[in-house]
N, C-alpha and C positions, 0 to 999 in steps of 0.2 A: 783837429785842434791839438797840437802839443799840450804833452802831459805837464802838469806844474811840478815844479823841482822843490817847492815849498812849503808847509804848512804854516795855520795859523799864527806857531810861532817861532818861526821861521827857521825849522831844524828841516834838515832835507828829507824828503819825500822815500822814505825805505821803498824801491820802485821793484823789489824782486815781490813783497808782498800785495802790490797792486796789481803785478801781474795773476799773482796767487787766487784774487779774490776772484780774477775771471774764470780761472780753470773751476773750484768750488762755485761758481754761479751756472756755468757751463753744466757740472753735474747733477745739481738741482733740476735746468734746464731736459736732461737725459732720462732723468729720473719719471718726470712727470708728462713728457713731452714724444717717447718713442715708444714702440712696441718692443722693450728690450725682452719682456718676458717670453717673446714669440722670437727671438732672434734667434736667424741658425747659426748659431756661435756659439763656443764652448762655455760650456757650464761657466767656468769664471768671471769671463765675460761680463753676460748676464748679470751674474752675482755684483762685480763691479757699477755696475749701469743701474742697479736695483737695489742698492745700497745711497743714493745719491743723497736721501734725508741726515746723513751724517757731516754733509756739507753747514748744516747752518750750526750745529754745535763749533764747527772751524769758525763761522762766520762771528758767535759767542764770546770764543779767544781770541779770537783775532783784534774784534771792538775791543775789549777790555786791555789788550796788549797798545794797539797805534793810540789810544787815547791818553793814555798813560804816558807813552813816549810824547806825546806832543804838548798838554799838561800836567806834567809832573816831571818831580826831577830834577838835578842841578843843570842851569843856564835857561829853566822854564821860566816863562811870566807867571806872578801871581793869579791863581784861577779866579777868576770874575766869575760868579755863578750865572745872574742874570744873561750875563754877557754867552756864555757856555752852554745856557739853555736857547737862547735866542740862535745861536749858532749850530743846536743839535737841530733844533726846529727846522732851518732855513734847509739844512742838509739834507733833513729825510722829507719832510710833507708836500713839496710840493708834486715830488715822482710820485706816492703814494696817492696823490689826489686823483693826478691822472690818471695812475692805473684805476682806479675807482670809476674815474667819467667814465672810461671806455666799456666797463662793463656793468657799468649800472641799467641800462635798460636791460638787461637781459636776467639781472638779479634781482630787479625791482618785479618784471613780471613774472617770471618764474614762483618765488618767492611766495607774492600775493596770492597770483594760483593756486597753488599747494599748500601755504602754511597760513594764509590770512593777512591781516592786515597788522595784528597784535605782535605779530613775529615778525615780520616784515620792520618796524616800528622800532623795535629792543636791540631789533641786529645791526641795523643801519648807527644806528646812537653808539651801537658801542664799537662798530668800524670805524666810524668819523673821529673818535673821543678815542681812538685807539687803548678799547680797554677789553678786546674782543677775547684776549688769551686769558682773561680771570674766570672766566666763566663758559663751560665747554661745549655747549649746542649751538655758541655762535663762533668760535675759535676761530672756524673756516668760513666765516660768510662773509661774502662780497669777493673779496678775493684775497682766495689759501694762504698765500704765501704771508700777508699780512699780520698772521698772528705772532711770527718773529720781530715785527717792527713794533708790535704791542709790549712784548717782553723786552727789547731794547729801548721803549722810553723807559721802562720803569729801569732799569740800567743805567740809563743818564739821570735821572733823578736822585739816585743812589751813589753815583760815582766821585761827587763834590767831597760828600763825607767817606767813604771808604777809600778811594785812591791817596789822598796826599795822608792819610791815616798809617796806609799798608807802605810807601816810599820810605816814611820818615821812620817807621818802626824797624824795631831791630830784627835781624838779619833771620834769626831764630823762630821768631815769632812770628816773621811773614812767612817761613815755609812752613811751617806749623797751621797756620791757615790756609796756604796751598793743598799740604794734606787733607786737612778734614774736610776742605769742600769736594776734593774730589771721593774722598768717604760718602761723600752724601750724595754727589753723583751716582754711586753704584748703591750705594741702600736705600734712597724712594724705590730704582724700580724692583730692585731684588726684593723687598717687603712688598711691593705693589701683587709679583710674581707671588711669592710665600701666603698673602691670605685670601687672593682673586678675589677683590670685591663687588668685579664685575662677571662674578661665574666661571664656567666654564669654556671661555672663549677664546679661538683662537688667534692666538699675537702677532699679528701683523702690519703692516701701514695702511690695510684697508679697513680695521677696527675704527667705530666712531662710539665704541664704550664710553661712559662716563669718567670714571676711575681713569684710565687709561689714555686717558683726554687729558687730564688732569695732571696725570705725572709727564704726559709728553708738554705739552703747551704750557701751564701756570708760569710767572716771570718768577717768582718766588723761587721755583724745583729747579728752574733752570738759571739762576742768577750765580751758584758757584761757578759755572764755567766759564763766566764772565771777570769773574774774579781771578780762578788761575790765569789769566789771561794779564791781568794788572800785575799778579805778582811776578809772574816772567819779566814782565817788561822791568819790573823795579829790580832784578838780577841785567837785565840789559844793561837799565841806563848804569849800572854799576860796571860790569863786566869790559863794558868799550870804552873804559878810562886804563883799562890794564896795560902795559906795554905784551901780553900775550894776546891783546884781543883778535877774534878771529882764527885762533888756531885751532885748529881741527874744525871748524863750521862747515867745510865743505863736504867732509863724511861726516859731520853729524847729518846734512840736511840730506843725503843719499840716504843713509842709512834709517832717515825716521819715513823718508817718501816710500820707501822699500817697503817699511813697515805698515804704511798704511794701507798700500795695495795689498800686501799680504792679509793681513786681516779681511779686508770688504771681498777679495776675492773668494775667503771663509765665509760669507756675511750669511748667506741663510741659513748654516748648521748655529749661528751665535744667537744668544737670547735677545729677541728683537727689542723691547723695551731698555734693555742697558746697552744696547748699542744704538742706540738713537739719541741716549739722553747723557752722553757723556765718557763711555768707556775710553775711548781716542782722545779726550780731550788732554792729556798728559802729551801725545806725543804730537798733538797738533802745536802745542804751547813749544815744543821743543825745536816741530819745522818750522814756525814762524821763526823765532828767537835764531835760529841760525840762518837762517835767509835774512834776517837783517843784517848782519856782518855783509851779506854781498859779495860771499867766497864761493866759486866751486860752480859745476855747471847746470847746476839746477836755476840757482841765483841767475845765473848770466843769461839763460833762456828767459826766463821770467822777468827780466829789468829789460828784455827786448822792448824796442818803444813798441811796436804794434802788440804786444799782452798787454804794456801798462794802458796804452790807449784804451786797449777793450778794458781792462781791472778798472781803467776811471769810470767806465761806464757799467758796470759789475751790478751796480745797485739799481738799476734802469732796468738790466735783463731780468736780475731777481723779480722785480714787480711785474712787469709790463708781460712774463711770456705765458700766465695762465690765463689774461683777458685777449690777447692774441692764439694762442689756442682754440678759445670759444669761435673767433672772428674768425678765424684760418676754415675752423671744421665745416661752420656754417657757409663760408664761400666754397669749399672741395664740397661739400656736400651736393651744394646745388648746380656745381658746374661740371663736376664728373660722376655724381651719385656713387661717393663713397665715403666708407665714414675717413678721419682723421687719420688712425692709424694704421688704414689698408695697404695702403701704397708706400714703400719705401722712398721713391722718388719723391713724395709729398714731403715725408718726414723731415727729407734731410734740408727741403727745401723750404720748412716751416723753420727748422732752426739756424738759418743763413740768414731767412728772413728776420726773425728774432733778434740776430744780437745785430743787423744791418739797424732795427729800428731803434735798439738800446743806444748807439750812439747816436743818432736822430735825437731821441728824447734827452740824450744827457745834455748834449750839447744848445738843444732852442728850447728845452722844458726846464730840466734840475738845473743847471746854472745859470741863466738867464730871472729865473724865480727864486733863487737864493740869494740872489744880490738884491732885488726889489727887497724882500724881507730884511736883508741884514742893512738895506739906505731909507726903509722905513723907521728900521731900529734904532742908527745913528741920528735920525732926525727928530725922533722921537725923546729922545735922551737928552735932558736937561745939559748947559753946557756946564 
């Protein structure tokens, strides 16, 4: 299906950052999904491929940046809240659901087995009610990836009142608020680090500490990055009224790509906690915002229709490839008797399979079940 040239209101579709969204989905995908820590490839490598958690803080910016651009700003509609909520709804819930169907048996039994029926109960209510990331023993239940779509409703709930806030305010004062949130960015974990409320434990992505849980997941600790992400945008929609707009965007967006692989290829000597929750987020805010100009050859890869095809479907892979995982392990299991990440040929042939089914699901699950929602909505709505 060709990608849409449109958004809701009806500014054209920035298509270098939909391609964006697939390569960061793709990492995520890397992260969770191969045996990179056993990979005979050079230490950086590695480090790259095991760094991929740094992808959803992009994903943070990135929502706070397109949302902005597409409600807010001069030649925008007036943001209809109801309407805005109805319309976040229709976007994320119905892929989230499914990813849920497909692994609910296997989380429901498990689940019961081992924790009862009380926990079983608590986790399930606050997956469905997507409130799983307030509270940290159920963060990861049902499925992982989910606790990001928990801290992005609270995101949309929040964005009516702080976006057309942060547009209209002066110039000064919305980077003064870009500052301090990303201040806060690095002081939860840096303080998290400074009094270890979780002991003596070591910092890692396989920690399921409390504290630590806390500063990675709550929407609260991670809602500045959301916000840099608005305030970029409110320097965009300013910026591509200039008659210099677009100059130098092309080595701005080299120059910040550069930078990111340099750092994650650093990633295990950096403090795993500030690099998870935020350190990048400056220069993520910096390669989005120059990839939207659509200079340079980073842009022109990325607005390739097959990235944006796969980016429209970005949000498909994020959900769908930890309950296909489960599915994948359990069919190699029983038909080769090995686990998931024995085989290379599995691996790469799990994640082919992965993003073949993201567009499956985007195309006859997310859109298909967005429209039901939003011709329920119109119908619904007093004339």
């Amino acid at each position: 299906m060709p990608p849409r040239e449109t958004d809701v209101q009806g500014r054209s579709q920035l298509r270098a950052l939909t391609g964006l969204r697939f390569v960061a989905a793709l990492h995520v995908v890397i992260f969770h999904c191969t045996s990179w820590e056993s990979w005979p490839v050079p230490t950086f490598v590695r480090s790259v491929a095991g760094s991929g958690y740094v992808a959803v803080s992009l994903f943070f910016v990135l929502s706070g940046f397109i949302l902005t651009y597409a409600h807010a700003g001069k030649g925008a509609r007036p943001l209809d809240r109801k309407r805005f909520y109805v319309n976040r709804f229709a976007r994320i819930y119905p892929a989230y659901a499914f990813a849920l169907a497909l692994v609910a048996p296997f989380y429901f039994v498990h689940t019961f087995r081992v924790d009862g029926v009380a926990v079983l109960a608590r986790g399930a209510v606050a997956v469905v009610t997507l409130t799983q990331a307030w509270w940290p023993p159920v963060a990861m239940a049902w499925n992982p990836p989910g606790w990001s779509l928990s801290a992005e409703a609270f995101f949309y709930g929040l964005f009516p009142l702080v976006a057309p806030a942060l547009v209209a305010g002066r110039r000064s004062m919305v980077w003064g608020v870009g500052i301090a949130c990303y201040a806060f960015c690095l002081a939860v974990p840096l303080v998290y680090m400074r009094l270890a409320p979780d002991g003596p434990i070591e910092l890692t992505h396989t920690s399921t500490a409390f504290w630590l849980s806390v500063v990675r997941y709550n929407p609260a600790v991670r809602f500045p990055e959301f916000v840099i992400g608005i305030v970029f945008a409110r320097w965009y929609l300013e910026a591509r009224t200039s008659p210099t707009y677009g100059k130098g965007a092309a080595l701005t967006s080299l120059i910040s790509a550069g930078a990111l692989l340099a750092v994650t290829t650093q990633a295990e000597g950096l403090p795993y906690p500030v690099l998870h929750n935020g350190l990048l987020a400056p220069v993520f805010a910096v390669l989005i915002t120059s990839l939207a100009a659509g200079r340079g050859p980073v842009a022109a890869i990325l607005a390739t229709r097959p990235l944006v095809a796969l980016g429209d479907a970005s949000y498909s892979l994020y959900l769908l490839h930890i309950p296909l995982v489960i599915l994948w392990s359990k069919v190699t299991t029983f038909l080769l008797g090995e686990s998931f990440h024995t085989s290379s040929g599995s691996t790469v042939g799990f994640v082919l399979s992965a993003v073949v089914a993201s567009l499956l699901c985007h195309r006859y699950i997310e859109l298909p079940m967005r429209d039901v929602v939003l011709r329920w909505w119109t119908a619904a709505r007093p004339p």
